[in-house]
C-alpha positions in Angstrom: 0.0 0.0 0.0 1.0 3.2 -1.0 1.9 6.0 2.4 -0.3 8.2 2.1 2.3 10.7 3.2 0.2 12.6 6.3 2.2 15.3 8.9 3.7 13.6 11.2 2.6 14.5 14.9 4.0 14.1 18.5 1.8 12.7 21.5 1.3 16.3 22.5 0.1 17.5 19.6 -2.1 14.2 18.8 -4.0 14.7 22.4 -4.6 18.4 21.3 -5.8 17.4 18.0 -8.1 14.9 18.3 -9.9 16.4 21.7 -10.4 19.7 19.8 -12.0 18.4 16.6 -13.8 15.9 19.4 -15.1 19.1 21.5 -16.4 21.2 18.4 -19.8 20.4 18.1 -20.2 21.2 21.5 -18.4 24.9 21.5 -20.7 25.0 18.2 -23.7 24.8 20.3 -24.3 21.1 19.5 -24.1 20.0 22.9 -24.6 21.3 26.9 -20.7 22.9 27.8 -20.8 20.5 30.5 -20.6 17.4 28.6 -16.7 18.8 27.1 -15.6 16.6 30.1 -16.5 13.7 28.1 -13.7 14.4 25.3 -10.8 11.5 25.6 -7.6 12.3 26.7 -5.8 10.1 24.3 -2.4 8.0 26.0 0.6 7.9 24.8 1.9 5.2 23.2 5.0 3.0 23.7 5.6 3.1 20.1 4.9 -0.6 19.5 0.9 0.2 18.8 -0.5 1.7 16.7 -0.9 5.5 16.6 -3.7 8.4 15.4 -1.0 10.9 13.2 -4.0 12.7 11.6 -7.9 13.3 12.0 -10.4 15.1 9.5 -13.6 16.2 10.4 -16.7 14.7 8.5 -19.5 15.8 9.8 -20.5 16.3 13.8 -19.7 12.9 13.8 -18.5 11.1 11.2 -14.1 11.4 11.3 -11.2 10.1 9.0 -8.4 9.1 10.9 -5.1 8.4 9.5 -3.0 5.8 11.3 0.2 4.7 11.4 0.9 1.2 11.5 3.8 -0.7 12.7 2.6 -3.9 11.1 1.7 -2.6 8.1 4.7 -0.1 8.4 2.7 2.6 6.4 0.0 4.8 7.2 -4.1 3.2 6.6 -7.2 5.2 6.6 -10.4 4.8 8.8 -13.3 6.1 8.7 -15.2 6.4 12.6 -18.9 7.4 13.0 -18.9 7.9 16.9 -21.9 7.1 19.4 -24.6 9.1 19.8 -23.7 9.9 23.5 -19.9 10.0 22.8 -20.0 13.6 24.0 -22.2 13.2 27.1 -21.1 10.2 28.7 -17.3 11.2 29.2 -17.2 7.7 31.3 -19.5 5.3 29.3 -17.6 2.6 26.7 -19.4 1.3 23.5 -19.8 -1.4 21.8 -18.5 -1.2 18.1 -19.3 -2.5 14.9 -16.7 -3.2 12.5 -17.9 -2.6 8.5 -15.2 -3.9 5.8 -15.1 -3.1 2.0 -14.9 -5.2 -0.5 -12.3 -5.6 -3.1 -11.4 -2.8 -5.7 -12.7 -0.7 -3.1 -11.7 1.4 -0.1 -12.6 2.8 3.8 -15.3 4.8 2.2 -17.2 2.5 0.5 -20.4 2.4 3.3 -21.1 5.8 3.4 -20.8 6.2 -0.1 -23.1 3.6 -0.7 -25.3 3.2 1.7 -27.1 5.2 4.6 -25.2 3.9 7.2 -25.1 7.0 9.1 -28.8 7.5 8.9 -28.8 3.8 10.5 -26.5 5.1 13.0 -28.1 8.4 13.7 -29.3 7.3 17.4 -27.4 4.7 18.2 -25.1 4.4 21.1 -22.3 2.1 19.3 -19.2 3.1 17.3 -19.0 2.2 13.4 -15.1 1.9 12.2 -14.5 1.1 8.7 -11.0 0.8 8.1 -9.3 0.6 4.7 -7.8 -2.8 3.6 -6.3 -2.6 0.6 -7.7 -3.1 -3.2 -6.7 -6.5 -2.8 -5.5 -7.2 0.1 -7.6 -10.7 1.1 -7.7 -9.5 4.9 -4.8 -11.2 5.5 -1.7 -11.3 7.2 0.6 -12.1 3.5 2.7 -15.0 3.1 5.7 -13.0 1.9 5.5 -10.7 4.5 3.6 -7.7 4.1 1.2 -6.2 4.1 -0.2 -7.5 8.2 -3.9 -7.0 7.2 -5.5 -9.5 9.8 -2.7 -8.2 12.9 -3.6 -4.3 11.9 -7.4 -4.7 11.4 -7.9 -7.4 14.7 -4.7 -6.5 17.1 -3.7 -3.2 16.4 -7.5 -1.3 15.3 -8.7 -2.9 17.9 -6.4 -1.9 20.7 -6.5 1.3 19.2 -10.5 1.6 19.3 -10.2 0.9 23.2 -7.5 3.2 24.1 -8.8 6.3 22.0 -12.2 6.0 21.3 -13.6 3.8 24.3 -14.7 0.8 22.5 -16.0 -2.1 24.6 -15.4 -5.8 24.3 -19.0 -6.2 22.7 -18.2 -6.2 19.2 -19.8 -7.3 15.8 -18.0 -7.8 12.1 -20.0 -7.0 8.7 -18.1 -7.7 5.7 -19.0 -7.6 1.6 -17.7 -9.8 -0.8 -14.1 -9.1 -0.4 -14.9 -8.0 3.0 -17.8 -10.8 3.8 -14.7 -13.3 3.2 -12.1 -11.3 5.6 -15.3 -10.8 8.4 -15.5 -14.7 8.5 -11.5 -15.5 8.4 -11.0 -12.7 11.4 -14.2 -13.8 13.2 -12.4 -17.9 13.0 -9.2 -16.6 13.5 -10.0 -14.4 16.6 -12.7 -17.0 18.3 -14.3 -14.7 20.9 -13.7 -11.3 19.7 -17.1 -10.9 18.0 -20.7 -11.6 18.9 -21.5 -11.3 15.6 -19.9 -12.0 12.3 -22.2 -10.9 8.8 -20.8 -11.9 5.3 -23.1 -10.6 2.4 -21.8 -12.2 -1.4 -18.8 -13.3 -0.2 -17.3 -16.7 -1.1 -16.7 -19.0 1.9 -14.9 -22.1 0.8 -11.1 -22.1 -1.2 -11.4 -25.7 -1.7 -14.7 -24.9 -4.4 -13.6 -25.0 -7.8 -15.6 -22.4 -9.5 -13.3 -19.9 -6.0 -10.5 -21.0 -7.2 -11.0 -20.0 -11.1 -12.3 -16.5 -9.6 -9.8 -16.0 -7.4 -7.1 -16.6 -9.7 -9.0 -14.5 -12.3 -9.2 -11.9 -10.1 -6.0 -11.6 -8.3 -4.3 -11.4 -12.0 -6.6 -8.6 -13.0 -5.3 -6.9 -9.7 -1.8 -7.8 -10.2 -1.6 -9.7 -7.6 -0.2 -13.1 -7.2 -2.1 -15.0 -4.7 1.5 -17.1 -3.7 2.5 -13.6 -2.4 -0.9 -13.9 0.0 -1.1 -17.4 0.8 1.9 -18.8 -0.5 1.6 -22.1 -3.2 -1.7 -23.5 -2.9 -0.3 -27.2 -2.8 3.0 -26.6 -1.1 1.3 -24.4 1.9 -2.3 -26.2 1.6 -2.0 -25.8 5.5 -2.1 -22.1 5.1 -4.7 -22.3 2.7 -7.4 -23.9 4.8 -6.5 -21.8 7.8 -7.9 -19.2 5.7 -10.9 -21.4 4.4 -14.1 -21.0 6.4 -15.6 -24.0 5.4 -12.7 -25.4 6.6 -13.1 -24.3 10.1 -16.7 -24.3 11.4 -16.0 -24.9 14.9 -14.2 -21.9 14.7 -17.2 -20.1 14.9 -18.7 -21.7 17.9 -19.4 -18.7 20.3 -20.4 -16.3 17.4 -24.0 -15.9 15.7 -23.2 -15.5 11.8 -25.5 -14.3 8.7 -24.7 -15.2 5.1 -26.6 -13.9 2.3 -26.1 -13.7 -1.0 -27.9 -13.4 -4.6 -28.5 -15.9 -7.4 -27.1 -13.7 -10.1 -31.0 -12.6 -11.7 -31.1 -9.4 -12.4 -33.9 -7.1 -10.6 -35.8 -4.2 -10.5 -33.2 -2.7 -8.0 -30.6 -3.0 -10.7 -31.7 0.2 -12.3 -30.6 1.2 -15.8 -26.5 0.2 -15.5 -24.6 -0.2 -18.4 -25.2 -3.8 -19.6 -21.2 -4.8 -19.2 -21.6 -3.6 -15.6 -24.5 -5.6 -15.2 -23.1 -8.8 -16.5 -20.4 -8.6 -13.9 -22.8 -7.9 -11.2 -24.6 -10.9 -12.3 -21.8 -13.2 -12.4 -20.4 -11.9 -9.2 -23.5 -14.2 -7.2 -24.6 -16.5 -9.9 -22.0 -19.2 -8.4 -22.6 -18.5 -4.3 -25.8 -19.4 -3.3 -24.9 -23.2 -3.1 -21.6 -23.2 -1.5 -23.0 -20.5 1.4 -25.7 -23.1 1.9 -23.1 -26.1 2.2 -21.2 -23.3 4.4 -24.3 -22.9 6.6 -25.4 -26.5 6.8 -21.9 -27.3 8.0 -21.5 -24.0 10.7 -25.1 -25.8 11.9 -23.9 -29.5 12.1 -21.6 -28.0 15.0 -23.9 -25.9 16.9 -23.1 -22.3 15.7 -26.1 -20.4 15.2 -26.6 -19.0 11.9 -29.0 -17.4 9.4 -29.2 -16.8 5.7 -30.9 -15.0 3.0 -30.5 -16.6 0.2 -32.3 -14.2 -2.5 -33.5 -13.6 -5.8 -33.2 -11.6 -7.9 -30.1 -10.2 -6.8 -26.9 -9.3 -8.3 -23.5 -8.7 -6.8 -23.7 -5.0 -6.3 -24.7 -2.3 -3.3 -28.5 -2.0 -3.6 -28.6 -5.5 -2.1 -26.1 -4.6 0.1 -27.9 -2.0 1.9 -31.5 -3.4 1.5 -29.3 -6.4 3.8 -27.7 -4.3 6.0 -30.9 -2.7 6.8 -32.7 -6.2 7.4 -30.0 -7.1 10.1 -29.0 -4.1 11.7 -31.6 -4.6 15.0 -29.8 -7.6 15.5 -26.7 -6.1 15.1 -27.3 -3.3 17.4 -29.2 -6.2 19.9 -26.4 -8.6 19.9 -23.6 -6.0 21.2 -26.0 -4.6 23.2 -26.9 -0.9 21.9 -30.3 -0.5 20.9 -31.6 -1.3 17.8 -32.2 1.7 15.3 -36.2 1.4 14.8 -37.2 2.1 18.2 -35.8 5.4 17.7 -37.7 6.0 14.9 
């Protein structure tokens, strides 16, 4: 990944920073002059963690954060919608919901897409959707770097407790790309989330029609998939420890959603180009089945698990949203914030 090049900052100035972009809604009359009190006071690192070197204001509060990373030894964007309380309860901590893009794509893919904010608008939980790459498989790479899986689930995390108050309740949505990184972190890291959501995302290497894809895919992106998970019969073991159907114990502990499309085209398709269309078709056509294997399996085992299997539906973000919309109360009740529609 490319450094994004940001100014660098010392602890000082990072405190001052972030706890005056924090405290502006309130001296803008957003907020009682009381609750500045509840504005972090961010701790300084030993310089093994990760560190906040920049933060850009969004909206009242939506912020970019730039953050420098000694696994991935650059500097990754996220992008943090804070609780709605975050500036009147200076003591509380809050659950937070991880949202990750999919591939060809970056950290502000959600709120470009969708109305995640609106979701969001009066819910006590924090949203972080950090950047992974345009193809970076959410993984830690075989020859290497990039440390996808240690920056996204050690150091974000840490990072989330220490500067923004994040609690241990946490849940994982992913899509496509992203669907496949929530269920490999979510396996990987067996406790860390209640809840684990995967929308069109593949779920088993060891299907052949993946394996085409993938390999498809990666050469499009210049990427060579040995690089990620080194040769796919020499290092079969670290193939299937990235596998989900591989691992379905792993989820025991975790409730997990997988939808997906058949690859019809609908109504909410609109008026696309018919090239673009074709892709988004082909994107699903071949995931209905193995998420339904996937599922069967995660069952067999005693993980709790739900899918919506529909159609039409193509591989593109109308579906996404209409999805994310369908399980955000459960979201919201499984880390324990309540859900959006009894605010509404």
């Amino acid at each position: 990944m490319r450094s994004r090049g940001p100014v660098s900052f010392g602890p000082a100035a990072r405190r001052s920073l972030l706890a005056c972009l924090l405290l502006l809604p309130l001296l803008c009359g957003a907020g009682p002059a009381s609750a500045a009190r509840g504005a972090p006071t961010l701790a300084r690192s030993d310089g093994t963690d990760a560190e906040i070197t920049k933060v850009s204001k969004i909206d009242e509060r939506t912020l970019d954060i730039t953050v420098s990373s000694p696994a991935m030894g650059d500097f990754v964007p996220v992008r943090v919608i804070l609780p709605k309380s975050w500036y009147s309860n200076r003591e509380g901590r809050f659950p937070v919901v991880y949202m990750l893009h999919g591939g060809r794509d970056d950290y502000t893919s959600w709120t470009r897409e969708t109305d995640v904010e609106d979701l969001a608008r009066h819910s006590d939980v924090l949203i972080v959707m950090p950047d992974a790459g345009k193809a970076g498989y959410y993984s830690d790479w075989y020859a290497g770097r990039p440390l996808w899986e240690t920056f996204h689930t050690a150091e974000l995390v840490r990072l989330m407790e220490r500067e923004f108050r994040a609690s241990s309740a946490r849940a994982v949505i992913g899509l496509s790309m992203g669907g496949f990184g929530a269920l490999n972190y979510a396996a990987h890291r067996q406790g860390m989330f209640r809840y684990v959501a995967a929308m069109s995302s593949y779920v088993d290497l060891n299907d052949p029609v993946v394996r085409v894809v993938l390999g498809l895919g990666s050469v499009s992106d210049g990427v060579d998939l040995r690089d990620v998970w080194g040769d796919s019969e020499v290092n079969a073991d670290i193939w299937q420890a990235h596998n989900p159907a591989a691992m379905p114990r792993a989820f025991r502990g975790a409730k997990v959603h997988l939808s997906a499309g058949d690859g019809e085209i609908g109504p909410m398709d609109g008026n696309r180009p018919a090239p673009v269309l074709m892709i988004a078709s082909v994107g699903d056509k071949f995931l209905p089945e193995s998420v339904a294997r996937f599922a069967q399996s995660l069952r067999s085992v005693g993980v709790e698990v739900t899918t919506h299997l529909y159609s039409p539906g193509t591989h593109s973000w109308p579906y996404w949203e209409r999805e994310l919309h369908s399980i955000w109360p459960t979201v919201m009740k499984e880390v324990g914030a309540r859900p959006w529609a009894e605010h509404s």
